[in-house]
FIVO-94673 format. One record per residue (C-alpha): x negated, y, z negated; residue number from 1. Coordinates in Angstrom, 1 decimal, padded with zeros to 4 digits, always signed. Layout:
REM FIVO-94673
     c1     c2     c3 seq
      X      Y      Z NUM
...
END
This chain:
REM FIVO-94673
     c1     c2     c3 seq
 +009.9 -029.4 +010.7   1
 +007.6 -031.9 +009.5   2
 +007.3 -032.5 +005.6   3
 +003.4 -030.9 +005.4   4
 +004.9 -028.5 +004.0   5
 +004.9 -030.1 +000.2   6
 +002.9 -032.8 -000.5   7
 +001.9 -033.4 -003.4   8
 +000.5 -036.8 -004.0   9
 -002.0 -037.1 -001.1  10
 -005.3 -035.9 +000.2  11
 -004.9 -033.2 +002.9  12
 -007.8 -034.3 +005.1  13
 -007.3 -032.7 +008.3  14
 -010.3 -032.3 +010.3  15
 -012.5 -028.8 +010.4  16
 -011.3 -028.0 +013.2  17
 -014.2 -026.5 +016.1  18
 -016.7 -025.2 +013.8  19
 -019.2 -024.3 +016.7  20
 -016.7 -021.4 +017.3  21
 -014.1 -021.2 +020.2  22
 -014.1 -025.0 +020.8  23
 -017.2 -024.4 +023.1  24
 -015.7 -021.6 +025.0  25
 -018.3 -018.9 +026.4  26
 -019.0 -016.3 +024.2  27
 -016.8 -012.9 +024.5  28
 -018.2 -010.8 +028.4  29
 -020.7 -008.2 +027.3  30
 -018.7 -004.8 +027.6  31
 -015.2 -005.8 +027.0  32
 -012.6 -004.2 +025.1  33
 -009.4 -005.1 +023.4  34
 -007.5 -001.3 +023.1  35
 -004.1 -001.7 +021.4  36
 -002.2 +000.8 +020.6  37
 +000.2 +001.0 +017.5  38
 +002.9 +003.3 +016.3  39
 +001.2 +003.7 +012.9  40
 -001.0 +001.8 +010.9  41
 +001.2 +001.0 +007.9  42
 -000.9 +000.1 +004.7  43
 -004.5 +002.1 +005.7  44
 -006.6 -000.1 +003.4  45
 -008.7 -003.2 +004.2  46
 -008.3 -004.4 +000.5  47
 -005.4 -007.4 +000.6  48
 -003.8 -006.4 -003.3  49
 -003.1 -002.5 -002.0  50
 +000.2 -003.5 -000.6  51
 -000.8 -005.9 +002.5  52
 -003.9 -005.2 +004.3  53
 -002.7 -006.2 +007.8  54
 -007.0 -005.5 +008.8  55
 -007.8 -008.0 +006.5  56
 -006.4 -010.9 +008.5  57
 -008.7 -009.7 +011.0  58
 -011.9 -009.5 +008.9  59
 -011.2 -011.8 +006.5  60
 -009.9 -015.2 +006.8  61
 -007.5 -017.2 +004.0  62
 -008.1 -020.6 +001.9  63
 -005.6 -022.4 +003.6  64
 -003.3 -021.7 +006.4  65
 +000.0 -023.0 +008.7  66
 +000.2 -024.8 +012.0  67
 +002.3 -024.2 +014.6  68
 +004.8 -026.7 +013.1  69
 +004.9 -025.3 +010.0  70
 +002.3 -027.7 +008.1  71
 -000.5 -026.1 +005.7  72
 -003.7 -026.7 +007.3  73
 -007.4 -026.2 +006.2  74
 -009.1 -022.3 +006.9  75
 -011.9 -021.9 +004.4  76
 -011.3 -024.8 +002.3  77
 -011.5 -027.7 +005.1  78
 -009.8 -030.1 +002.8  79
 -007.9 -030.0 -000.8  80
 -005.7 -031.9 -003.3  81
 -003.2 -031.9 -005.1  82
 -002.7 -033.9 -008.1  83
 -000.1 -036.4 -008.9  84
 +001.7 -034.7 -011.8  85
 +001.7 -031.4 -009.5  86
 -000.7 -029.5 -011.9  87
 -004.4 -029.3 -010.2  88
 -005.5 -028.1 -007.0  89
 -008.5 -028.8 -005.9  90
 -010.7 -027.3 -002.8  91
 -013.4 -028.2 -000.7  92
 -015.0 -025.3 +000.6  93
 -016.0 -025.5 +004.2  94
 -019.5 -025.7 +004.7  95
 -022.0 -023.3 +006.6  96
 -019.5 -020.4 +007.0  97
 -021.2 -016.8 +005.7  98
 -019.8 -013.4 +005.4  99
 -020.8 -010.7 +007.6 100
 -023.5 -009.4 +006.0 101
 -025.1 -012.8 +005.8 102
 -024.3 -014.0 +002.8 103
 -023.3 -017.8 +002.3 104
 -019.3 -018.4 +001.2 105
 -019.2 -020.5 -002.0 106
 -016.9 -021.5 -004.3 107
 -017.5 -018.6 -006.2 108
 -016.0 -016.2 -003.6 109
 -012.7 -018.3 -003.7 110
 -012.3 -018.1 -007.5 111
 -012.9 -014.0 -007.2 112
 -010.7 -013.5 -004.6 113
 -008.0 -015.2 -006.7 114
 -008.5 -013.5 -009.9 115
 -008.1 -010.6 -007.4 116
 -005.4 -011.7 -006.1 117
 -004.0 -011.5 -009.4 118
 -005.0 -008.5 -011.1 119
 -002.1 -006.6 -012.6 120
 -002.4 -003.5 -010.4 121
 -002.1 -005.3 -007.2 122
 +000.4 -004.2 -004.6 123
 +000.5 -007.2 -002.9 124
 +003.8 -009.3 -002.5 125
 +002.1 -012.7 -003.2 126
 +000.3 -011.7 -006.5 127
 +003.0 -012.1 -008.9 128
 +003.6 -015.8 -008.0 129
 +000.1 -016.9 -008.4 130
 +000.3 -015.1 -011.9 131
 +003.3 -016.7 -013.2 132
 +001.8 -020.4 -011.9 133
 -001.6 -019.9 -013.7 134
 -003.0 -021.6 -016.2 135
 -007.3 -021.9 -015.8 136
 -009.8 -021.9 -012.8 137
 -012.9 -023.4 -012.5 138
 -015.9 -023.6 -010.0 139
 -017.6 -027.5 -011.2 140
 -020.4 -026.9 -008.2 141
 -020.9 -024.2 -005.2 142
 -018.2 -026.2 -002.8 143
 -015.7 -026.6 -005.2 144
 -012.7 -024.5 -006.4 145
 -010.0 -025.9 -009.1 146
 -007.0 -024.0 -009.8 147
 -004.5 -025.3 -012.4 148
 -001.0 -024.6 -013.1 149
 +001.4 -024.5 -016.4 150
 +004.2 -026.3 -014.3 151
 +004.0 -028.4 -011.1 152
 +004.3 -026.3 -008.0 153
 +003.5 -027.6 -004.7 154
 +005.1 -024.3 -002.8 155
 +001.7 -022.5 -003.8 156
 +000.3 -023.3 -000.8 157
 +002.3 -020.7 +000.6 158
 +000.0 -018.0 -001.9 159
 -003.3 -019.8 -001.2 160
 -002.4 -019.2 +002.6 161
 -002.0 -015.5 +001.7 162
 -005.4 -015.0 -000.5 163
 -007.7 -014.0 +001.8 164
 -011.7 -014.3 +000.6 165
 -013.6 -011.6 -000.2 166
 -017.4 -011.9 -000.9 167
 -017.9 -011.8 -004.5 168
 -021.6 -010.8 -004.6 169
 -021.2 -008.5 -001.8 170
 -018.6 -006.2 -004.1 171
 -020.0 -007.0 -007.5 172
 -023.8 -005.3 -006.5 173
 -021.7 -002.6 -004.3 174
 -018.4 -002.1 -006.2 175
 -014.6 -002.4 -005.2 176
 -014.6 +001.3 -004.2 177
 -017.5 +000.7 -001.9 178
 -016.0 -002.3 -000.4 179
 -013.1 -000.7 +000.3 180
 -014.9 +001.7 +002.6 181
 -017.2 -001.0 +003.9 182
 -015.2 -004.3 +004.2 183
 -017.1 -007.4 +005.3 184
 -015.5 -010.8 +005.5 185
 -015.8 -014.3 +007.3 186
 -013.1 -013.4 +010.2 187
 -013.5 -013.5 +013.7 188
 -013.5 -009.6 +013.6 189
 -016.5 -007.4 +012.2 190
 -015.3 -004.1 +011.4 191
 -017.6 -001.4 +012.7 192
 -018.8 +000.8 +009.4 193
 -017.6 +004.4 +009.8 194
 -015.4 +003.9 +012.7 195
 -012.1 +004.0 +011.0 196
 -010.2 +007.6 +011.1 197
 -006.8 +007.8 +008.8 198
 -004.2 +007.7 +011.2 199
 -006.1 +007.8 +014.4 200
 -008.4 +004.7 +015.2 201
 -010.6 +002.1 +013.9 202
 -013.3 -000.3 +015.8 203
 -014.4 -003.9 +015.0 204
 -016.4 -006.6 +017.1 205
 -016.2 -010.0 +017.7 206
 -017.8 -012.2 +015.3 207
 -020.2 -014.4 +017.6 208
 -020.6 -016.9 +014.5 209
 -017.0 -017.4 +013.5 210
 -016.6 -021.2 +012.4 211
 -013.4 -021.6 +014.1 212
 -013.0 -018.8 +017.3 213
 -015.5 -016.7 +018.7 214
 -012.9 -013.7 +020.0 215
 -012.7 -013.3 +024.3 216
 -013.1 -009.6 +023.9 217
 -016.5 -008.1 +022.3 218
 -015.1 -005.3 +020.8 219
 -011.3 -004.2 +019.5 220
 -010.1 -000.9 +018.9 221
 -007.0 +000.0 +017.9 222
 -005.2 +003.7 +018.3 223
 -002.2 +005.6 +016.2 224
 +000.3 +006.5 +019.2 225
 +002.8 +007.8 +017.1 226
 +004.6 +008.7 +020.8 227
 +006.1 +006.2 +023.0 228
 +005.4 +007.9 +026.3 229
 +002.1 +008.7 +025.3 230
 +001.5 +004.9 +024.8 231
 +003.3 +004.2 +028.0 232
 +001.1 +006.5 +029.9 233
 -001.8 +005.3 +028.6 234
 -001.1 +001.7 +029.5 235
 -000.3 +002.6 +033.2 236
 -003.7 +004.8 +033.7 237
 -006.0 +001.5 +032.2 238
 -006.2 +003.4 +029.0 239
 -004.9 +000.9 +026.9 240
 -004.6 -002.8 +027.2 241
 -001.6 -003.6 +024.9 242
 +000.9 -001.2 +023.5 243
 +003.2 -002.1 +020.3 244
 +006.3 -000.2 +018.6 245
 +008.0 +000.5 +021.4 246
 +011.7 +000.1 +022.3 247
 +013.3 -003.0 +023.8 248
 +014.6 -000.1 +026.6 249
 +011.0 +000.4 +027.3 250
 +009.5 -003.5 +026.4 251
 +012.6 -004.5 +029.9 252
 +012.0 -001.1 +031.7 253
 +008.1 -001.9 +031.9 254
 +008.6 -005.7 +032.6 255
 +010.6 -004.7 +035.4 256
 +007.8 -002.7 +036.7 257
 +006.0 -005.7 +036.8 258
 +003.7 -005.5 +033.6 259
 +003.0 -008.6 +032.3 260
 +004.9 -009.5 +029.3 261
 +004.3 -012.2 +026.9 262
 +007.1 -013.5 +024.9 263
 +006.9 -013.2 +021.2 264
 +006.2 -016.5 +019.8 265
 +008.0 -016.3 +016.9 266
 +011.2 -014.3 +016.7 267
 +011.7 -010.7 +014.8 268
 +014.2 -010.7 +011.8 269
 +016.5 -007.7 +011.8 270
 +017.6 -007.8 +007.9 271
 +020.0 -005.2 +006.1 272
 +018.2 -005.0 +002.2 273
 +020.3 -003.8 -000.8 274
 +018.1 -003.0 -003.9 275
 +019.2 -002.3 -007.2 276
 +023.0 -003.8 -006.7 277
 +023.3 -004.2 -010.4 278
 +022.1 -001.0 -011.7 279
 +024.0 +001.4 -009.2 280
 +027.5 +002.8 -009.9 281
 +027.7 +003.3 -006.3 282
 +029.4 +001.1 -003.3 283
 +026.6 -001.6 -003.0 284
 +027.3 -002.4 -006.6 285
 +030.5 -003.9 -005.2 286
 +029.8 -007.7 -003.2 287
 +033.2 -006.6 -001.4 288
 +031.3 -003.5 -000.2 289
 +027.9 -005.4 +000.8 290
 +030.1 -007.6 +002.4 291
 +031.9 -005.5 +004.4 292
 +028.5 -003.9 +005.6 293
 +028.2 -007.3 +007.4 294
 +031.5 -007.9 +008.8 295
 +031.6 -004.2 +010.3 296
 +028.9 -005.1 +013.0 297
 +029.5 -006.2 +016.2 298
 +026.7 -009.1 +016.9 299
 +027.2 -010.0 +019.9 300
 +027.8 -006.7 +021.5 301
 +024.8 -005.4 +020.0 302
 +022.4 -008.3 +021.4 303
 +023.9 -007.8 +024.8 304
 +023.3 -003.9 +025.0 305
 +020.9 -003.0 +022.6 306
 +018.7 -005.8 +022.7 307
 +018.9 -006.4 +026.2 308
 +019.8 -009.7 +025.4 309
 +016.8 -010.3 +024.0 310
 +018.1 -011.3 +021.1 311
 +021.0 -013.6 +019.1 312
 +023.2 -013.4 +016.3 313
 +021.6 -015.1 +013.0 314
 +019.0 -015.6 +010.6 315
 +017.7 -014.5 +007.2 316
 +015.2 -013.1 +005.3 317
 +012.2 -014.3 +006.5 318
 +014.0 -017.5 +007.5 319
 +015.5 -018.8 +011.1 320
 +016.1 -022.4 +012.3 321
 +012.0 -023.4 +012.5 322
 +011.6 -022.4 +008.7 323
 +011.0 -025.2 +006.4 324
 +014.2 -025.4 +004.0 325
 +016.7 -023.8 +006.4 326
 +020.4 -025.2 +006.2 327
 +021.4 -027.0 +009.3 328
 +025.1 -025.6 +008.6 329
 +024.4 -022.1 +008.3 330
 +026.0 -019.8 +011.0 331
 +025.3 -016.2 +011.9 332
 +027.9 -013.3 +010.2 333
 +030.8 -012.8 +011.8 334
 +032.1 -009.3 +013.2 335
 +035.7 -009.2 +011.7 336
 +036.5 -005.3 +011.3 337
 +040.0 -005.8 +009.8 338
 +038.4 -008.1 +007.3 339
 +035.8 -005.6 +006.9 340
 +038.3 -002.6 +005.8 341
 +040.6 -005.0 +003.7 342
 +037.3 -006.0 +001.8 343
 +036.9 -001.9 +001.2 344
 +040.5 -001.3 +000.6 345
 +040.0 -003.8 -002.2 346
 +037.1 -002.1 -003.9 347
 +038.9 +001.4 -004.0 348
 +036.0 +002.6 -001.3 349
 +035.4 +005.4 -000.8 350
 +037.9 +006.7 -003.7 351
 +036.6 +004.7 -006.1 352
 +033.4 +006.3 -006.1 353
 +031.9 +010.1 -006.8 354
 +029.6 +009.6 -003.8 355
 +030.7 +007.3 -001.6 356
 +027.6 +007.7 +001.1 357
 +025.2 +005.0 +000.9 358
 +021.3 +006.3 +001.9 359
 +019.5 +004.6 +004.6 360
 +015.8 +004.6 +004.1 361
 +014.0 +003.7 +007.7 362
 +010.0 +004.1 +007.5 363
 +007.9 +006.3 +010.5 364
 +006.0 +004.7 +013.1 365
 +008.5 +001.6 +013.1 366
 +009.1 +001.0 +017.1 367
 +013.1 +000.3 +017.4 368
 +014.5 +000.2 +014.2 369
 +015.6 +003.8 +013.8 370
 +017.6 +003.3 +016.8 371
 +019.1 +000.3 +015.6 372
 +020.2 +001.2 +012.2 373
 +021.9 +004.7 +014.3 374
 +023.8 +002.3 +016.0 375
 +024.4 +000.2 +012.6 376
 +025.6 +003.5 +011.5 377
 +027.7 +004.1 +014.4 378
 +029.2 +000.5 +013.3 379
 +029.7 +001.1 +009.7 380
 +031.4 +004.8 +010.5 381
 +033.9 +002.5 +012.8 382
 +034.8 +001.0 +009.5 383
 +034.9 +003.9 +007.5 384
 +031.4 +003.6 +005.6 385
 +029.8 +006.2 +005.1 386
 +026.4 +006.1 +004.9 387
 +023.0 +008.9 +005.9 388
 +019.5 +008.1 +007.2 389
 +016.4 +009.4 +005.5 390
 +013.3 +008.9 +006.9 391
 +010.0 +008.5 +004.7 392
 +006.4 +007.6 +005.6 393
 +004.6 +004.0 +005.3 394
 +003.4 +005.0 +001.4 395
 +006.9 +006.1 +000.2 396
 +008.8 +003.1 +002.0 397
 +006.1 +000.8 -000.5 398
 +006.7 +002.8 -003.6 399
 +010.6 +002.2 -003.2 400
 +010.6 -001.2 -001.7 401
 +007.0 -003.2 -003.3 402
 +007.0 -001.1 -006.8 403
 +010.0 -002.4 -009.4 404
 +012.4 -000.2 -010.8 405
 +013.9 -002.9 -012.9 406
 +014.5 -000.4 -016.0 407
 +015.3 +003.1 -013.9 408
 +019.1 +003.5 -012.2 409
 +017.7 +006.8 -010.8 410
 +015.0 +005.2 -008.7 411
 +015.8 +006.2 -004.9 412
 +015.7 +002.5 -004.0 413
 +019.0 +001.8 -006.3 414
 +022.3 +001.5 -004.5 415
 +020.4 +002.6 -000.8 416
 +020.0 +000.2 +002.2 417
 +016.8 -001.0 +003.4 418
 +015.8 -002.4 +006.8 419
 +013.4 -005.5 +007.7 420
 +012.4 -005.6 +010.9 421
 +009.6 -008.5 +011.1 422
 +008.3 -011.1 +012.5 423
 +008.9 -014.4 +010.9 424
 +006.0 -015.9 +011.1 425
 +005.5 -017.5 +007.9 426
 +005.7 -021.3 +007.1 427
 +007.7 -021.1 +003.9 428
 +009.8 -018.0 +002.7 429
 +009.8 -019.3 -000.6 430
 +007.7 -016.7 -002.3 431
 +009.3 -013.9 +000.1 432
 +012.8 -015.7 -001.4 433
 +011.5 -014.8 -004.9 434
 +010.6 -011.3 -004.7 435
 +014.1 -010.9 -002.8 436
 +016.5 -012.7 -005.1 437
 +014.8 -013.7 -008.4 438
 +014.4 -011.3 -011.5 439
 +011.3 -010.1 -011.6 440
 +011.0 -009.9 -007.8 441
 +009.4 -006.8 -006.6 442
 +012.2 -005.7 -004.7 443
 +014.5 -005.1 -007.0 444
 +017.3 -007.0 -005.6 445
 +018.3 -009.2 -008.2 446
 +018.8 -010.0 -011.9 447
 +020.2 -013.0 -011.6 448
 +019.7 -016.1 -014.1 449
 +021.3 -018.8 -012.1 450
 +019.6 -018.0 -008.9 451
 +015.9 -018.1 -010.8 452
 +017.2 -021.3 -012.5 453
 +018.0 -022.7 -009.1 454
 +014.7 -021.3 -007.0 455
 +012.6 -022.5 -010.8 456
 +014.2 -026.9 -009.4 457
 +013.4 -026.4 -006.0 458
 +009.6 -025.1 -006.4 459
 +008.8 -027.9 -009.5 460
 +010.3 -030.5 -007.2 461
 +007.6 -032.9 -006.3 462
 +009.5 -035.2 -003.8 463
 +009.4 -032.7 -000.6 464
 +012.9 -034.3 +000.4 465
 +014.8 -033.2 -003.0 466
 +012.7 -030.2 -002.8 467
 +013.5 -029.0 +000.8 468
 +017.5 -029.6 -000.6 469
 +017.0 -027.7 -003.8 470
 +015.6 -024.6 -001.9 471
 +018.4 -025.0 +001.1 472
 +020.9 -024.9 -001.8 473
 +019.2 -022.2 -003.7 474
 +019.4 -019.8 -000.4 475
 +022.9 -020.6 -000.5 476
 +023.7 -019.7 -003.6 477
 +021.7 -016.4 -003.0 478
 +023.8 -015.3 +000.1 479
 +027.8 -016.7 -001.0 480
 +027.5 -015.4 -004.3 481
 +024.9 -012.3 -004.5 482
 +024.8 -011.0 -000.5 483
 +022.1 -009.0 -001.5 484
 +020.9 -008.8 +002.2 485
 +022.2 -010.8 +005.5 486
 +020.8 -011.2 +008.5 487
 +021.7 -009.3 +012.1 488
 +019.6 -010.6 +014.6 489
 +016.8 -013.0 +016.0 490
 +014.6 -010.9 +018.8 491
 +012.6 -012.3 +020.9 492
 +010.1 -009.6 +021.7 493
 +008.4 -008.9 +025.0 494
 +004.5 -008.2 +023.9 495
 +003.5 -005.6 +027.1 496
 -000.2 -005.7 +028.2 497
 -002.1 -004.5 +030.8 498
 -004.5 -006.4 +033.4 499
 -007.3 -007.4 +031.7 500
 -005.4 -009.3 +029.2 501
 -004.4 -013.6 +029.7 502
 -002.3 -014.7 +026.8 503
 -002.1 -015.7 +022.9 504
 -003.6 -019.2 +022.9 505
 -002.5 -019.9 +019.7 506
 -003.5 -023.7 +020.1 507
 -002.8 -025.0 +016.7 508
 -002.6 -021.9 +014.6 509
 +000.0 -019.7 +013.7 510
 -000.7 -017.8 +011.1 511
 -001.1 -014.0 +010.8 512
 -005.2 -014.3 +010.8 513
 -005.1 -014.8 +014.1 514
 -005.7 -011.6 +014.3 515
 -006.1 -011.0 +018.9 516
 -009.3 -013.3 +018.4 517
 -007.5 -015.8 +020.0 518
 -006.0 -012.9 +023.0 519
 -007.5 -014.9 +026.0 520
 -009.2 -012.2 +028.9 521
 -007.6 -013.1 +033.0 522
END
């Protein structure tokens, strides 16, 4: 990983990239269409602070964003600073890009979309920790956007790369509710007004102006195919052109076939999530319990069989080996069920406790993981845990899991297990690492002082050596002492897609905004 990742002291000055869209490549066929379909469509909102608008890294496009090595790179501001003491950004907003309606991007836009960013009622994981690291904003001319912090904090990158723009004059003449219901952005993808259906489908088309890619396919629509088959179906009779959520039985089965299958190109993190620790009375309040969760499964067995072998022992929230401040020491768990029942013999479980059964919360519409957390289950019962699943939709998984309970020992989230299943993607897991361990963080994982004190060095650390070591011993910390969560498995997923389709040409980018603009056509 190369040290782009902080850097405080110099001019980030990388070049704008193709700004005559695609890098000269012709313009999207006339008649083409991008059909994917998805299990559900999680958070149903084009608006990025109602939870995370996954749309709005298709119509929208960030301030900054992340290479394919992991170092920030210009989006919308095609240069920035950072000043020596740490305390003032500064960005240079790239020039000629306009919003779908026509309007030109400014300054201005940037500034709004942070305060939005921002605003108290926001949903979205990133808002807090631009909140906590303001201190004033200013726009001294139409290309320029300062932001200011209290205390140095060259980590925010990571937040800038998550605020997406939204056109300020756009919602302030039509209102948030309106925009809401008629997003326009700067992204390669323009979404079609009236086209989206709750839970069924939604249309956009390719942005012919787009400063950096002009998509291969005119038009995208994507389905809700809650049903597996259905999907499956669908993709054999032309119907659909890529297919997600599904199984790794199916992702091999269809491979086999002789569909094309493109390799994930990062990995998906299989996490085990344990709100609330400190506030239950039940097993998970116990680290000896939590840790026996871990040393119950069998790794290896279950990356051979379930994931077709697909997949390997390891990693951790949001972090594997390619993630900036990872610990070059750091090994997988270990399956060790006798140590796993001495740990529980230890904590008086399941005696100790009026109810014993720890809750398993697994959201719809989420491809494998149900099946993986039965066979977790299946695991933990071996050991003589016992635990119960409950299913609940997309909207009650983000009231337990993105809403604090801090003050409530009631809350459903409290003493229960979470999954993450997700692609880690992301640069830097450093604001992810704060929401999961900190107090404060919207997970409600964690009260602990001496974890905050240690994540408060490594993000006011202006040297990016000492600070890449103060976050490696920070995560440390976080799992020897509070195992709030571990880590099962890295998957490498097979991405299934039909005959029209070439592959992800990712070419320098990485981040999420790629949004299947860059989806090449055979």
């Amino acid at each position: 990983m190369k040290k782009l990742l902080l850097i405080p002291l110099v001019i980030i000055m990388i070049a704008g990239m193709c700004l005559t869209g695609a890098c000269g490549e012709k313009a999207p066929v006339a008649g083409s269409v991008l059909r994917v379909g998805f299990t559900t469509f999680s958070y149903e909102t084009f608006d990025p602070i109602q939870g995370e608008s996954f749309w709005g890294w298709q119509i929208f496009d960030p301030i900054l964003t992340w290479d394919k090595d992991g170092n920030w790179a210009p989006a919308l501001a095609d240069s920035w600073t950072l000043s020596e003491d740490g305390l003032t950004w500064t960005f240079h907003v790239r020039q000629g890009v306009k919003f779908h309606n026509g309007d030109p991007l400014t300054s201005a836009d940037f500034m709004w979309s942070v305060e939005h960013m921002m605003d108290p009622s926001s949903w979205n994981p990133w808002s807090g920790c631009i909140r906590n690291a303001y201190l004033s904003m200013e726009c001294p001319d139409a290309a320029t956007f300062v932001f200011k912090t209290e205390e140095p904090e060259p980590t925010l990158a990571m937040c800038f790369a998550a605020t997406r723009v939204l056109p300020k004059n756009y919602i302030e003449t039509n209102g948030l509710d309106y925009f809401r219901e008629h997003p326009v952005g700067t992204g390669p993808w323009i979404y079609v007004d009236g086209s989206f259906v709750s839970g069924e489908k939604i249309e956009m088309v390719a942005n012919l102006e787009h400063w950096r890619t002009v998509p291969h396919f005119e038009k995208l629509i994507q389905y809700v195919i809650p049903e597996e088959a259905t999907q499956v179906a669908m993709l054999k009779r032309g119907e659909l052109d890529m297919i997600t959520g599904i199984t790794l039985d199916t992702q091999v089965a269809l491979r086999d076939e002789g569909f094309k299958a493109i390799p994930g190109v990062v990995p998906t993190g299989c996490n085990v999530i344990m709100p609330g620790t400190w506030l239950t009375d039940g097993p998970t309040g116990d680290i000896r319990v939590r840790q026996a969760l871990a040393y119950a499964i069998d790794y290896e067995e279950l990356c051979a069989t379930f994931f077709h072998g697909l997949a390997e022992p390891g990693g951790r929230f949001f972090m594997y080996d390619k993630v900036w401040g990872w610990g070059k020491d750091w090994k997988p768990e270990t399956y060790d069920l006798a140590k796993a029942q001495e740990l529980l013999e230890e904590a008086g479980y399941p005696d100790a406790y009026d109810n014993p059964e720890i809750t398993i919360y697994i959201q719809t519409g989420t491809g494998y993981t149900p099946d993986l957390f039965q066979v977790l289950q299946g695991y933990w019962t071996a050991a003589g845990i016992q635990t119960k699943i409950e299913t609940v939709d997309t909207w009650g998984m983000l009231g337990m899991f993105f809403v604090p309970h801090a003050d409530d020992p009631t809350a459903p989230n409290i003493g229960a297990i979470f999954p993450w299943v997700y692609g880690d993607s992301y640069a830097s897991a450093v604001y992810h690492s704060y929401n999961m361990y900190c107090p404060g963080g919207i997970h409600t994982t964690s009260n602990d002082q001496h974890a905050l004190e240690l994540y408060t060095k490594s993000i006011r650390e202006l040297d990016p050596d000492l600070a890449e070591q103060y976050f490696t011993e920070y995560q440390a910390y976080c799992h020897d002492e509070m195992f709030i969560n571990f880590g099962i498995c890295l998957v490498h997923e097979l991405i299934i897609v039909g005959d029209e389709v070439g592959d992800f040409g990712y070419g320098e980018w990485l981040s999420p905004f790629e949004g299947f603009a860059d989806l090449s056509r055979k």
